[in-house]
N, C-alpha and C positions, 0 to 999 in steps of 0.2 A: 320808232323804238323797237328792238328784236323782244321776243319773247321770254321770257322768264318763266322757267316752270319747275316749281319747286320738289321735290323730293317726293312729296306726300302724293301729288296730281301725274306724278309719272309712275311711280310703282302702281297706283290704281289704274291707271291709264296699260298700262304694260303687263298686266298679270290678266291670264285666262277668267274666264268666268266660274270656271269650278275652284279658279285660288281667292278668290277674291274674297275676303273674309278672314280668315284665322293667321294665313301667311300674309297680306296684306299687313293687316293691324301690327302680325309681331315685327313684321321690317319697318315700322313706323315706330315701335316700344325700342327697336337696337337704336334708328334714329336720334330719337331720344336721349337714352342714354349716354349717347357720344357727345351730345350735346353740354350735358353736364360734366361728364368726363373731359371736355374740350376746357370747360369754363374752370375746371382747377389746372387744369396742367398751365394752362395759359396766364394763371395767375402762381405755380407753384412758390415763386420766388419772393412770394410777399406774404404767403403764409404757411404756418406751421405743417408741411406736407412732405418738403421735405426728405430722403435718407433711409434708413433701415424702420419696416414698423416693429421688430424685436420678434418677429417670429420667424418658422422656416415652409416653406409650403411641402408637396408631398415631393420637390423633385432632388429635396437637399438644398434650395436655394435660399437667403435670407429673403422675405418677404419683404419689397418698399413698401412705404405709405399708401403711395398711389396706388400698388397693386391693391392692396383690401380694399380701399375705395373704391376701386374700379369695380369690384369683385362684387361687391355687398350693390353696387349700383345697378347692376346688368342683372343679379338676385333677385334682387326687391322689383324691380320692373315689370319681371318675366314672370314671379312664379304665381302668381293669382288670379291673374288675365282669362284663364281658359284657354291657351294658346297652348298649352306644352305639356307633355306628361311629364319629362326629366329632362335635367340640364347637367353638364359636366366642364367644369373650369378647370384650368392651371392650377388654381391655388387650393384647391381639397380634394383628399386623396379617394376619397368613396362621391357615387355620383350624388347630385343634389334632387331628390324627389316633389314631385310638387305635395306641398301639403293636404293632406287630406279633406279639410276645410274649403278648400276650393277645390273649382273644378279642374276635372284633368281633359286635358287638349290633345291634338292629331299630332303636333311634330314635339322632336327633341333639337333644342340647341346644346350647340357646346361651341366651346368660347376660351380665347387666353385673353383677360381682361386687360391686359396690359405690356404687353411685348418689347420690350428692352427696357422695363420704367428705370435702372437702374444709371441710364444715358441724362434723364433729367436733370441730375443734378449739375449737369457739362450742358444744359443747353440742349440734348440733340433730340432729333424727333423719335416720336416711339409713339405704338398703334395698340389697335385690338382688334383681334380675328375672329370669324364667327362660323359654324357652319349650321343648316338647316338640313336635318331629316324628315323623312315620315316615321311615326312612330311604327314599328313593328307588330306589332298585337296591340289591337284596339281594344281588346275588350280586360285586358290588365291595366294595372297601374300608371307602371313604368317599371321597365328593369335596365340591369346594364344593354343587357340585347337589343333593348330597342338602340343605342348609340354605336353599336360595335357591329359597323356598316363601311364597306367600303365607299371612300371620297365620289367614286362613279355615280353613286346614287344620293346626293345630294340634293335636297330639293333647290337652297340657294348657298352662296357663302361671300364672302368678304371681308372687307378689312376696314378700318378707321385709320387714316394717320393724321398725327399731331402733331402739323410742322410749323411752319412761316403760317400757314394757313393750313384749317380742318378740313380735311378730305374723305368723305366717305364713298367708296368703293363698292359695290357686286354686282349677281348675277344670279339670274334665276334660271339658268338654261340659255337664256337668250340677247347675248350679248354682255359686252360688259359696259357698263355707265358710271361713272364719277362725277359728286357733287361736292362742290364746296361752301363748306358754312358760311354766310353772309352776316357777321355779326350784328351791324345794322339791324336785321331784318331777324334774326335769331331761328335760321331758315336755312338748312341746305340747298342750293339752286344747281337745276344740271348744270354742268361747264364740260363735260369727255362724255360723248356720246356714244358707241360703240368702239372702244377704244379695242386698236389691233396693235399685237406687236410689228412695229419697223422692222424693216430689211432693207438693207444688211445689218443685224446687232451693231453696237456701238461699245457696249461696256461688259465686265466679268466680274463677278465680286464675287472673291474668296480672300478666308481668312491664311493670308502665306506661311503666316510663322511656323504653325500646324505640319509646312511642309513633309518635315522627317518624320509624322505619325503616319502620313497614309500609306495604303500600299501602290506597289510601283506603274499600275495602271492609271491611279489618278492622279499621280507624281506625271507620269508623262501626258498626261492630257492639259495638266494646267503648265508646263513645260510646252506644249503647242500653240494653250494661250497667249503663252509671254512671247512669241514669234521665233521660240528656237528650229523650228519645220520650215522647209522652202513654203510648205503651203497653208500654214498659219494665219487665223482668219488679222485683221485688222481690227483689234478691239484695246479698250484702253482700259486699264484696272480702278476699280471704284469700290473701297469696300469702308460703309458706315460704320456697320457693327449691330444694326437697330434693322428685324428682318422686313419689317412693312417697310422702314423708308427702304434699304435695298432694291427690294422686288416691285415696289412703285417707280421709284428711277431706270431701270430696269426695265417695265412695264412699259410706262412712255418713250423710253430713248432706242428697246431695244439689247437683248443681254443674254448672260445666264446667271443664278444665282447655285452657289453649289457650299454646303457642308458635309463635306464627307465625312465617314464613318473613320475612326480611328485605330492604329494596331490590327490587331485582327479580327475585330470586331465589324458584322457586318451591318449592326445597326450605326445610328448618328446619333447627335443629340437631339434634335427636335423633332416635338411631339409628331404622330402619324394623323389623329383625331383633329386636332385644334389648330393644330400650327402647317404642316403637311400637306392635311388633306385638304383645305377649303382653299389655300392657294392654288395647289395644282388643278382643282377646278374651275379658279379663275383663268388661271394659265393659258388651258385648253380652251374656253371659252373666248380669249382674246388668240385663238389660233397658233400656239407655242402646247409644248409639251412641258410632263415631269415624271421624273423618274428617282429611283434609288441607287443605280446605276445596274440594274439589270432587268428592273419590269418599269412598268407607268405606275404610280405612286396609288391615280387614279383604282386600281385593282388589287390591291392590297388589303386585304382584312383584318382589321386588329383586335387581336386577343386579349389586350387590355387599354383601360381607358387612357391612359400614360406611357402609351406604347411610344420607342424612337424611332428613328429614321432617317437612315442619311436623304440628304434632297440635292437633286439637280433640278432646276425650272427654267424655262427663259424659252429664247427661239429654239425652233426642233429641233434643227440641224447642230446647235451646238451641243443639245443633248445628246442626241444621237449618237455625236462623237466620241462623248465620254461613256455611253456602253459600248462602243468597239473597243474602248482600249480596256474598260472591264473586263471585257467576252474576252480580251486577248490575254489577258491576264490569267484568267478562269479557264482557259482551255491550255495553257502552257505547262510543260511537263513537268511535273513534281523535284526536285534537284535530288539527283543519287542518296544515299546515305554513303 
């Protein structure tokens, strides 16, 4: 019989001696979490969950069901533990403090409880991202500061996705590992053990329609994807719509994932903090880069908690590609008046 090693016995098994304790425990409470968050997505269709819940969160967007659910569940999990001074989600626009009544803890999470939930209702997968700080000043609270930290200094981050089967995702520095939930057993069990990205990439996901909003740099980069260049890589287009399944398919096959920024606009739409930052951590950890099309995403400090940003992720060399044709963009002479 091969070994079975559940989720719980390899992050304790895998974390230093000086983590062992506070980060342990809280990757065991995101665990958790996704557990029960698995347990309704996977029944949405039989009970009242659901479609629109009648609110709007802080980004303009109608709030689904599953999002507060997910939200108030990754909440209630986290904020009492002693694990955390502050949390900051998708779904409220000022950070979330731990209460006063309990104690306050070494790291900050932040988290989109729920990333494309509005795909449920079609069937299609959709995740939640997480990333782990060290709290910044120990001896306060919690403020925004402690979370408004470039992705480079991450203590861990990840994803959940909620497909065919529950897939939980990260990395603490060292490597990247994917389990999947065994419902049987009510048990994530390793299954991707240091998972690298593939070479040569295999797939692109971008959104085409978009096309005429970008500018001409990244007009011709995804123009080299589609094989109009004698030297255009060999890649076939795949785009969900749903950013964890993307960059998980992606992940395993080999890819890049890119939303550019639109007009003249040199941000994106997704988040730098929650959405951005804890992917391109993983990114790089399975040996691929990310970028915004002119730094590593990685290095990037964000001035507020709901900061955007366009994203390029996937294997290096395709990113790469897309800041030459930025850079070529950005260095081309101004047109006369």
């Amino acid at each position: 019989m091969s070994t079975v090693t559940t989720i719980e016995r390899f992050i304790l098994d895998q974390q230093p001696e000086y983590a062992r304790g506070e980060l342990t425990n809280l990757l065991y409470d995101i665990a958790l979490a996704a557990k029960i968050i698995a347990h309704k997505t996977n029944r949405a269709g039989l009970v009242d969950i659901l479609g629109e819940g009648g609110g709007v969160n802080v980004q303009g967007e109608s709030q689904q069901k599953l999002d507060i659910y997910a939200h108030d569940i990754m909440r209630k999990l986290c904020d009492h533990t002693g694990r955390l001074c502050l949390m900051v989600s998708e779904e409220v626009e000022d950070v979330i403090p731990i209460p006063d009544r309990y104690t306050k803890g070494s790291y900050v999470l932040v988290f989109d409880p729920l990333d494309g939930s509005s795909n449920i209702d079609v069937n299609v997968s959709i995740g939640t991202i997480f990333g782990i700080y060290h709290c910044v000043d120990h001896d306060r609270r919690g403020r925004v500061e402690d979370a408004l930290q470039p992705a480079r200094d991450l203590v861990a981050a990840g994803y959940v996705l909620y497909g065919a089967s529950t897939m939980l995702v990260y990395s603490t520095g060292a490597g990247v590992h994917g389990f999947t939930l065994n419902p049987e057993y009510g048990e994530f069990l390793l299954s991707h053990a240091y998972l690298r990205l593939p070479e040569p990439p295999a797939y692109y996901s971008v959104n085409a329609s978009y096309y005429n909003r970008w500018s001409p740099g990244v007009q011709q980069f995804v123009d080299w994807l589609e094989g109009k260049d004698p030297d255009s890589p060999n890649v076939s287009a795949r785009y969900i719509g749903s950013l964890v399944a993307d960059f998980h398919r992606n992940l395993l096959r080999g890819g890049i994932f890119c939303y550019p920024a639109e007009g003249s606009r040199k941000d994106g739409k997704l988040r730098l903090l929650y959405e951005a930052g804890p992917l391109a951590f993983l990114i790089e950890q399975a040996g691929g880069y990310a970028s915004d099309g002119r730094q590593p995403i990685l290095d990037i400090v964000p001035t507020h908690p709901h900061q955007r940003v366009a994203l390029y992720l996937g294997n290096r060399s395709l990113v790469e590609r897309v800041e030459a044709f930025v850079r070529q963009e950005d260095d081309a002479p101004a047109p006369e008046a």
